[in-house]
Structure formats: structure tokens, C-alpha cells
N, C-alpha and C positions, 0 to 999 in steps of 0.2 A: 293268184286271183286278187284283184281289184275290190275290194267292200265300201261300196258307198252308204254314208248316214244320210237323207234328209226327216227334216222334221216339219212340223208344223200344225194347226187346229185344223185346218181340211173340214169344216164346219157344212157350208154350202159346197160340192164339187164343182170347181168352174173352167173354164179354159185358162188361165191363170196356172192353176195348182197341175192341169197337163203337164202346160209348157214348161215350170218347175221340174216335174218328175221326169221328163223325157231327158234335161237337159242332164239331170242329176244320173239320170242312168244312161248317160255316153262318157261319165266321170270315170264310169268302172264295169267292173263284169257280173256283182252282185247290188240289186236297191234295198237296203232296208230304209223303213219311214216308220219316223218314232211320232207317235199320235199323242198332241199335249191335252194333259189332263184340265178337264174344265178347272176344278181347281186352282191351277198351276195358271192359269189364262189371266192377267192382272194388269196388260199394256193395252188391252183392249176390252167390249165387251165379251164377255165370257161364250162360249159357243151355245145356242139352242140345243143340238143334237145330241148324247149320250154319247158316252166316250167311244164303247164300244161298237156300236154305230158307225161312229167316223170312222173306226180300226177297220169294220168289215168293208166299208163304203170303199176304204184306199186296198186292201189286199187285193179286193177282185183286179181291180186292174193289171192289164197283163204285163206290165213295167216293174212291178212292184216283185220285187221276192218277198221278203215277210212285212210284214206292218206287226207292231207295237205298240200299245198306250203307255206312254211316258209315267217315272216311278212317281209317287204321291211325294218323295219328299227331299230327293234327289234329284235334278234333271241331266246330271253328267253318269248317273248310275247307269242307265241304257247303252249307254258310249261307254261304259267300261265294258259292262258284259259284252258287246259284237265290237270293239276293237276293229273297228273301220282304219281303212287309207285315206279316207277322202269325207268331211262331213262340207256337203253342199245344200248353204242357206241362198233361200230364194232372196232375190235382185231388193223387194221392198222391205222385209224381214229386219223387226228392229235390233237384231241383235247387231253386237259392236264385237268383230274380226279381231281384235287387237283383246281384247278381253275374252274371248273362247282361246283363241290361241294359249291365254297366260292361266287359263282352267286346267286346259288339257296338259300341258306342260308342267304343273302344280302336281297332276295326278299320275304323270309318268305315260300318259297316254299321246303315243307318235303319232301324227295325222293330220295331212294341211285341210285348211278350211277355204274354200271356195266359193264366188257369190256366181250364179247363174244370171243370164241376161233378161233385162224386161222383156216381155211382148204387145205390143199395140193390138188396142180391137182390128178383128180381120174386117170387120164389117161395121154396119153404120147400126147403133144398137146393142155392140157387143158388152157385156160387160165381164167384167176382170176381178171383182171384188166382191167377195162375199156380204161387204155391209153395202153395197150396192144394190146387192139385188135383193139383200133384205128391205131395203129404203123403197125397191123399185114396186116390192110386191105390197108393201103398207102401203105406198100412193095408190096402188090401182084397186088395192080393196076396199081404201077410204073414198074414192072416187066411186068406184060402183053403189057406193050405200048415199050417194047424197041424190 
């Protein structure tokens, strides 16, 4: 059996974070998704929603085998415990291939890493980003009040 990791904030769920998981669960024959701690969120703003929140938000989905909130003070501790084949970062994800490689290698832990492919909006309107549609729903709240 094939154990795919993705991770990621999963803050707002969008078409975006599908097309991630869909792609991330043809890597292999199990998904876990490791759900990062607002804490641990430092390359961007920190997510709105409760960690555990975001955890329940991604379980439901029928792709997903388990979901996870990422350790408070480890972020390679979760990748020890489920010992994946395969940890698949999404296409814009800042993390840098050449430096999870030289972690996991560091910790004894065998597992290529994989980037998923972008997706363009299907539609005219669609949005992909979670600080997007945060942006999109401050415009139209600030607009309704003038």
C-alpha cells in the first residue's frame, strides 16, 4: 500500500485545495493531510479558522483517509509517525524540494516528495486562493456599507 502525506492551512476550502487533494490521492492508495498549526503559519497570514476546524473541514471529504493537525513543535514529527511513500506539496506551496528531501534523509525517513500541478479558474470569477476570497469578501462588505 501506497501512503500519501499532503499538508497544508486549508483555511478557506476552495477549488484550489480539491484539485491538490485529488491529485495527491492518484499518488497512492492511502491520503493522509497533515493540517498546519495556526501557530506554525509564519510565510503567510496566519489562518482565521481553528485548527481543529480546518482538521474536520478536510476529513469530511471523501479523498481524505485521515486528516491531522500538524505537532506544535515538530513539523517532520507527523511524517515520522505515518511513514508515507509519497509526501505531495501543492504546485504554489513555498516549501523548497531540495530541503524536505535533505530533513527526511537527516531523520531516516525514505519517501520521494512530489509537487502537484496548478489549476486555472474553470470559470470567469473562479477563485483559487484563499487570501483571495478573503480580499473578495472585505471588498464586497466594505462596499455594501458606503
Amino acid at each position: 500500500m501506497t501512503r500519501v502525506v499532503a499538508q497544508g492551512t486549508f483555511d478557506l476550502l476552495h477549488p484550489g485545495h480539491i484539485h491538490y487533494l485529488t491529485e495527491a490521492t492518484a499518488m497512492g492508495d492511502e491520503l493522509h493531510v497533515i493540517i498546519a498549526r495556526r501557530s506554525n503559519v509564519t510565510h503567510k497570514e496566519p489562518p482565521i479558522l481553528p485548527n481543529q476546524q480546518r482538521r474536520n473541514v478536510i476529513a469530511a471529504l471523501e479523498m481524505v483517509d485521515a486528516a491531522h493537525v500538524g505537532d506544535e513543535s515538530d513539523i517532520f514529527a507527523p511524517i515520522e509517525m505515518l511513514d508515507p511513500d509519497v509526501i505531495a506539496l501543492g504546485y504554489d506551496q513555498h516549501h523548497d524540494v531540495a530541503s524536505i528531501e535533505q530533513a527526511l534523509e537527516d531523520r531516516g525517513i525514505n519517501c520521494r516528495v512530489e509537487r502537484v500541478s496548478g489549476r486555472e479558474p474553470q470559470f470567469k470569477g473562479e477563485i483559487l486562493s484563499t487570501g483571495d476570497i478573503i480580499d473578495r469578501i472585505i471588498d464586497h462588505r466594505t462596499s455594501d456599507e458606503d
